[in-house]
BABA-533557 format. One line per field, with one value per residue (C-alpha): residue number from 1; x negated, y, z. Coordinates in Angstrom, 2 decimals, decimal comma, padded with zeros to 5 digits. Example, Ala and Ser with C-alpha at 12.3 -4.5 7.8 and 13.67 -1.06 7.14 Angstrom:
2
marke [1:2]
X [-012,30:-013,67]
Y [-004,50:-001,06]
Z [007,80:007,14]
end
This chain:
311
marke [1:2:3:4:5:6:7:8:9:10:11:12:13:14:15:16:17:18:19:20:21:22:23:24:25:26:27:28:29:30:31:32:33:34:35:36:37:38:39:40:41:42:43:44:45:46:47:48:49:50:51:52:53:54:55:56:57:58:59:60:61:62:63:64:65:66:67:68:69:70:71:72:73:74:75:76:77:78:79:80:81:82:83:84:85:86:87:88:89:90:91:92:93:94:95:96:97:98:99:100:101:102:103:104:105:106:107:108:109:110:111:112:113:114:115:116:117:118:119:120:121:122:123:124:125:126:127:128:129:130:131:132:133:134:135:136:137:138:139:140:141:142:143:144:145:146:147:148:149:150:151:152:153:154:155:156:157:158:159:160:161:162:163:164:165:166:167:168:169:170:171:172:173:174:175:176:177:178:179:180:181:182:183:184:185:186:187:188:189:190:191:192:193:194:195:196:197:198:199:200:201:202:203:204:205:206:207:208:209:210:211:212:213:214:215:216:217:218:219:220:221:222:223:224:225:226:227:228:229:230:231:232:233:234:235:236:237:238:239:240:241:242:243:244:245:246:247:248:249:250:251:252:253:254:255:256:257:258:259:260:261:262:263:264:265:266:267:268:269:270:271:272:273:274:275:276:277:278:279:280:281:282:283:284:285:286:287:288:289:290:291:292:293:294:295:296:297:298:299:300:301:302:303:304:305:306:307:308:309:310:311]
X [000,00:-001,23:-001,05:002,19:004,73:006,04:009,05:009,80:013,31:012,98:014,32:018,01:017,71:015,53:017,18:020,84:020,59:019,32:021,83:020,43:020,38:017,21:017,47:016,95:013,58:012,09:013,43:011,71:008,54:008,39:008,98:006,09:003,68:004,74:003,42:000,41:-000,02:000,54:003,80:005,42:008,98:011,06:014,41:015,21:018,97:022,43:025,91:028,30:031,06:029,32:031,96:030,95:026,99:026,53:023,16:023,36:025,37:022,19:021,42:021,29:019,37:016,55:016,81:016,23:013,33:011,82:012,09:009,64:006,79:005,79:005,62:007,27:010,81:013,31:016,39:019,28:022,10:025,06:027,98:030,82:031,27:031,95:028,69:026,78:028,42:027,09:023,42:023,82:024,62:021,71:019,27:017,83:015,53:017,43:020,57:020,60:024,45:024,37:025,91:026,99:026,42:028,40:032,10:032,57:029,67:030,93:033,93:032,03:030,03:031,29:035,17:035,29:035,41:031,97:034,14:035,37:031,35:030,33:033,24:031,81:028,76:030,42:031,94:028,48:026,77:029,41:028,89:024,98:025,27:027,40:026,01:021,85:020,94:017,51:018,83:018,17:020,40:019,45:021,65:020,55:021,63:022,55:022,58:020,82:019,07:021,75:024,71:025,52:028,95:029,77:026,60:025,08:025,06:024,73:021,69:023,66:026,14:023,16:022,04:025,21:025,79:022,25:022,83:026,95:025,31:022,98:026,14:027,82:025,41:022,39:019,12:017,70:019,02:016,59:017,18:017,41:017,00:019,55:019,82:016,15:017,16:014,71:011,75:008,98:009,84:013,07:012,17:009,92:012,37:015,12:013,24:012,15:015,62:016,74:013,87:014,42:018,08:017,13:013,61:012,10:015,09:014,46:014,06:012,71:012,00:013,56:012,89:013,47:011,16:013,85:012,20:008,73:008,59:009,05:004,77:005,13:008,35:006,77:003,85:006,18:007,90:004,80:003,17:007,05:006,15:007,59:005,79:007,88:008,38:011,00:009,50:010,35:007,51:006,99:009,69:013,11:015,89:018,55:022,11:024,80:027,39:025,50:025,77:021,64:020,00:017,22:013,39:012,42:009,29:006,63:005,34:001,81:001,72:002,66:-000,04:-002,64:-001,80:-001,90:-005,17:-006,99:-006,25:-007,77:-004,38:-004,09:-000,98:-001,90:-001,29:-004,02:-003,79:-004,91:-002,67:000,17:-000,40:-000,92:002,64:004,80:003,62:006,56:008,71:007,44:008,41:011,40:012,66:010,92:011,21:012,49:010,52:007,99:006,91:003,39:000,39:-001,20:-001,15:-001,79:-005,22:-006,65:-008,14:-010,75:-014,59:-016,03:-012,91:-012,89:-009,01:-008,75:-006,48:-009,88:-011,72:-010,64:-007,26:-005,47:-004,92]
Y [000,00:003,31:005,74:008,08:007,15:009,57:009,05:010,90:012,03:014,57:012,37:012,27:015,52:017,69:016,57:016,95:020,78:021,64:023,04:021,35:017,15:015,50:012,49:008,96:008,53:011,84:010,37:007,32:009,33:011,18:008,30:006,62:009,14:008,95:005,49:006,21:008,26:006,17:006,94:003,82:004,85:006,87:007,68:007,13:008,55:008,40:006,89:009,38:010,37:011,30:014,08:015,23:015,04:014,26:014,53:011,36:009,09:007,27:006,13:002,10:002,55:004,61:001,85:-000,61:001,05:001,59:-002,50:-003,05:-001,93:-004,05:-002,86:000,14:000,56:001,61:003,50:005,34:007,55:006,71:008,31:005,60:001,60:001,65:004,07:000,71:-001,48:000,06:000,52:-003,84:-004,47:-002,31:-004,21:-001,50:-002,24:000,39:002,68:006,05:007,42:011,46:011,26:014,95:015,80:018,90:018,33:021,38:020,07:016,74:017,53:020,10:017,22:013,67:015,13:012,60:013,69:011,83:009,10:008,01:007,85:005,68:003,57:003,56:003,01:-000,64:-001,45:-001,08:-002,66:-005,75:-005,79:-005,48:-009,04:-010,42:-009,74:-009,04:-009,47:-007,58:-004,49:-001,66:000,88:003,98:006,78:010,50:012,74:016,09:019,49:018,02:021,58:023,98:024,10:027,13:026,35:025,64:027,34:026,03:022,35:020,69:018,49:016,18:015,46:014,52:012,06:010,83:010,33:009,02:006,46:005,48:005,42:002,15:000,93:000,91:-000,87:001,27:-000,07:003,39:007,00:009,51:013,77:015,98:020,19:020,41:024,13:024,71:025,73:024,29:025,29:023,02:022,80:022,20:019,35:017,68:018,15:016,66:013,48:012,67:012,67:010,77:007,82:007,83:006,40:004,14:003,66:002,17:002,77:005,87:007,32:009,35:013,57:015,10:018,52:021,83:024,78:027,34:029,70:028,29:025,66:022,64:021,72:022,96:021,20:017,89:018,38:018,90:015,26:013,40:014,66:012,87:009,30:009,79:008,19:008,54:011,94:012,63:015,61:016,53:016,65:020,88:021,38:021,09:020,43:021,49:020,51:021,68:021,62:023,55:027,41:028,68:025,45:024,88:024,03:020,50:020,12:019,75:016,51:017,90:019,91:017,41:014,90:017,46:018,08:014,62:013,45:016,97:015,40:012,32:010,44:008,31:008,54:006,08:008,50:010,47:013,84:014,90:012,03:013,28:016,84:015,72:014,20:018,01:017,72:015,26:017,53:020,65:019,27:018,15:020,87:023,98:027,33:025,36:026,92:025,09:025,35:024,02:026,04:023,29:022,67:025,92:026,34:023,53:020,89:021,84:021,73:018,46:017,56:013,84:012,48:010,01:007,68:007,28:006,53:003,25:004,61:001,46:000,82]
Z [000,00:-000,53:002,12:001,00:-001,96:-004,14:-006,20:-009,38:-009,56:-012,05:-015,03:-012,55:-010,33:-012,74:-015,77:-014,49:-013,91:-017,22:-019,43:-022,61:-022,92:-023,47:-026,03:-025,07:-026,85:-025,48:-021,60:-022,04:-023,34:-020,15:-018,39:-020,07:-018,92:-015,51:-015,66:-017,10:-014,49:-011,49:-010,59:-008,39:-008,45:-010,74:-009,88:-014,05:-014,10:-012,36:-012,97:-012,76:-015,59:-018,70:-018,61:-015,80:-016,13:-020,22:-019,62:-017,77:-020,38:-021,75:-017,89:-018,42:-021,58:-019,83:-016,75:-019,28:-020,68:-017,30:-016,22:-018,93:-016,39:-013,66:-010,52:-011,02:-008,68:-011,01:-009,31:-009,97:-007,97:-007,67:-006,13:-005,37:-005,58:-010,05:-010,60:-008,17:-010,44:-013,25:-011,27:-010,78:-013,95:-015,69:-013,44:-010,91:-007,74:-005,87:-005,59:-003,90:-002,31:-002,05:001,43:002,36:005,97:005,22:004,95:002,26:000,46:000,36:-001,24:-003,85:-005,15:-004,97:-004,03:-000,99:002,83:004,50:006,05:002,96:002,03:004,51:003,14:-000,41:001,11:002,66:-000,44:-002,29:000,29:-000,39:-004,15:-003,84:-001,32:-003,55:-006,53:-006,62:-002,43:-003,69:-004,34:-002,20:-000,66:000,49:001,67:001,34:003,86:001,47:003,14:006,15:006,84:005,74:003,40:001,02:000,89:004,60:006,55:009,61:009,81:013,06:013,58:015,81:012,70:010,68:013,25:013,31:009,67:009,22:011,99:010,24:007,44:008,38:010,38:006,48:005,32:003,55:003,93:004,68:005,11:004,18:004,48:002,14:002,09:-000,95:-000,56:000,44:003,93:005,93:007,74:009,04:012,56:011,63:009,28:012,22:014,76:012,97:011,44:014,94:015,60:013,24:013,85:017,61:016,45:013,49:013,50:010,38:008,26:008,03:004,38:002,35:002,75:-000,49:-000,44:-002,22:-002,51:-003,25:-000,53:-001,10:002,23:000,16:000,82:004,61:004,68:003,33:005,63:008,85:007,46:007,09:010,90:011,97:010,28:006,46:003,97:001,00:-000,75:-003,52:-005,85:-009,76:-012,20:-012,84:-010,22:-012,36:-010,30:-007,79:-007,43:-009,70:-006,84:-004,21:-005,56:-004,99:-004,95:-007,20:-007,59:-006,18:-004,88:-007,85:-008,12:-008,91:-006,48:-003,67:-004,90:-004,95:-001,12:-000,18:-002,07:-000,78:002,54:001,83:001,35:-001,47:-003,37:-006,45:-008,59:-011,31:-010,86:-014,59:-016,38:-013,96:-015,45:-018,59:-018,24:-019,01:-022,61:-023,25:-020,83:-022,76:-025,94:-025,11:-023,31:-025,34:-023,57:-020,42:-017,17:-015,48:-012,42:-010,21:-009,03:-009,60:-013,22:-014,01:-011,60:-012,45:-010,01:-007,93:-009,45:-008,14:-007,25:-005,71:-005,05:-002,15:-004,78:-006,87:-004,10:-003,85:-002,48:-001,06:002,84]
end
């Protein structure tokens, strides 16, 4: 294992709040780059109604694409029990559930209260035992810092919901800054919070840099025992339903921090970079984001990944 994991969701969250749809062949360039470049897991698209999301519709094509490569966790979102049917019968590793922990957010983007999600989140967990037992399930606690729609939301209800959501059946429940609301000692505080009530199943940190804490954020998430990072190759991203939200971390970024600090990610840092060209050409005129890409690594820089990396 290396020493942190992080998983590329910019093909899903980056690519569902761009206006324009990228075609099938240039998604599965991208995602071929990505793999060149070390990335582990890709969260590749979601199932959701191409009517709602058309850039989404192609979703088990690019999940069959991605199974090609060995190794590599191939996941999708969904948002109810038919999108995990969907997920099964594509052939993912894993399903993510955006589980809301604010009410009026909740409704805003999957239109169910978060009781009825923890009951989706039984029924997939039903289907997924039935069905393909190796499937993962993990349950992302939305708004878990803040909620433009609602305001303040209460860290006791995102224990709470993080803890039901395990009870329901998920296999982890991770937190996520949706609205790029939090702060670092927020972020610590909370994840301790959560892992004092479900330990190891605790999940990923998917933050947002929407008022430029998404690296302090990640930091603050890592010094409370997370290991895996969500973060969108040149930072594309935020969520449609949530009105402000935007900017995931950059991946680059993110795996610059971790190998400066002599943790290996398993990723290359100039193959990762290397991997906007398909995004650039793709998306022409789209903004990218990433101090990283555009400074350059370090002179003599020496990653901790190429250093023999594994622990």
């Amino acid at each position: 294992m290396f020493d942190v994991l992080i998983s590329e969701v910019g093909p899903r969250d980056g690519l569902q709040s761009v206006k324009r749809t990228m075609s099938t062949p240039d998604k599965q360039r991208w995602i071929d780059a990505l793999v060149a470049a070390g990335i582990q897991e890709i969260e590749v698209g979601s199932f959701v109604s191409p009517k709602l999301l058309p850039q989404m519709a192609d979703t088990a094509q690019i999940v069959r694409h991605a199974l090609q490569y060995p190794g590599l966790t191939v996941m999708a979102l969904v948002p109810n029990a038919r999108g995990a049917q969907m997920a099964i019968d594509a052939g993912v590793h894993k399903v993510t559930l955006p589980v809301s922990a604010s009410e009026a957010h909740s409704m805003a983007n999957v239109r169910k209260t978060r009781q009825e999600m923890l009951e989706e989140i039984a029924k997939i967990a039903q289907l997924r035992d039935q069905q393909a037992p190796h499937i993962k399930i993990e349950a992302g606690i939305s708004t878990a810092f803040g909620c433009t729609i609602q305001g303040e939301v209460t860290e006791d209800d995102v224990v709470w919901l993080a803890q039901a959501a395990i009870a329901a059946g998920a296999d982890e429940s991770g937190l996520s800054d949706t609205t790029g609301m939090a702060n670092p000692a927020q972020v610590k505080r909370l994840f301790n919070k959560v892992r004092a009530v479900i330990g190891d199943k605790t999940g990923a940190a998917h933050m947002h840099n929407t008022r430029g804490l998404g690296l302090a954020n990640c930091l603050a998430a890592y010094d409370a025992g997370v290991r895996t990072f969500d973060a969108s190759l040149a930072g594309l991203g935020g969520c449609p339903y949530a009105p402000g939200a935007s900017g995931n971390v950059v991946t680059e970024d993110l795996t610059f921090m971790f190998e400066a600090m002599g943790l290996s990610t398993g990723i290359n840092l100039q193959a990762l970079i290397e991997a906007r060209k398909p995004l650039t050409e793709a998306l022409p005129g789209e903004p990218l984001y990433g101090m990283t890409p555009e400074a350059g690594l370090p002179k003599g820089f020496i990653a901790a990944t190429s250093l023999g990396g594994q622990r």
